[in-house]
N, C-alpha and C positions, 0 to 999 in steps of 0.2 A: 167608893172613895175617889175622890176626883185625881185627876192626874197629874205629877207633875209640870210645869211649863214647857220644858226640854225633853220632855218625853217623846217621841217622834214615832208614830205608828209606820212612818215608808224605811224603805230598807235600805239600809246603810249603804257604802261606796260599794263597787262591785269589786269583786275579787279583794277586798279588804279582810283581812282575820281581825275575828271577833272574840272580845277578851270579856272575863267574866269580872263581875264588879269586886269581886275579893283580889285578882291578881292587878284590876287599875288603883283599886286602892294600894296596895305595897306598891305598885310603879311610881304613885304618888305621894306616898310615903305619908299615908294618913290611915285612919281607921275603917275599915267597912260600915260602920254608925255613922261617920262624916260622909264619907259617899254620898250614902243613904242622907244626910242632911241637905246637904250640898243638891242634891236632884231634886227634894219636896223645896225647894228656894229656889230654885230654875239657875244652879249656878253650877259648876264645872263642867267637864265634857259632855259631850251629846252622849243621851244613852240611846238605844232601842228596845222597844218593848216586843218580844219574841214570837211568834202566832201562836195559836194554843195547841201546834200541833206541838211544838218544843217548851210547851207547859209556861207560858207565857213570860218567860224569864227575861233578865233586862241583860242585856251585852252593851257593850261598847266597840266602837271602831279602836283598832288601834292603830291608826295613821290621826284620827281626833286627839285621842287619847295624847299622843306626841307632839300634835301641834299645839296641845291645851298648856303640857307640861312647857317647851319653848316661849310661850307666852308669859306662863308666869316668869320665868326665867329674867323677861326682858322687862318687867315688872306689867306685862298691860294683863290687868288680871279680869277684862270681860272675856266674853266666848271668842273662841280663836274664829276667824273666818269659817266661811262654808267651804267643806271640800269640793275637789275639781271633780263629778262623779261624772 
């Protein structure tokens, strides 16, 4: 199955905590299905795709996650900048 756009195999900011895509979706105040929509369209926050030692599961930063949410806020609803990593 080919991969999302935004899917990003390198690893996230350093020292950043990494949230699972059920607790960014309530952040976001959408459905885990939208998420999931929102990633196969290359659209909301950066996710990462996990190694297969952590069963290859998708996280999110949560410093993206917060700059993704502020963005929409201020209505620019593309990808928020790249973080300062």
């Amino acid at each position: 199955m080919p991969r999302a756009k935004n899917s990003n195999m390198a690893s996230p900011p350093s020292g950043d905590r990494l949230v699972t895509p059920a607790e960014t979706a309530r952040r976001l105040g959408i459905s885990p299905g939208t998420l999931r929509n929102w990633g196969a369209a290359g659209k909301g926050p950066r996710r990462y795709r996990m190694s297969p030692d952590y069963g290859g599961r998708v996280r999110y930063s949560e410093h993206e996650v917060d700059a993704f949410i502020e963005h929409v806020k201020t209505g620019a609803l593309a990808r928020p900048p790249k973080s300062r990593a």
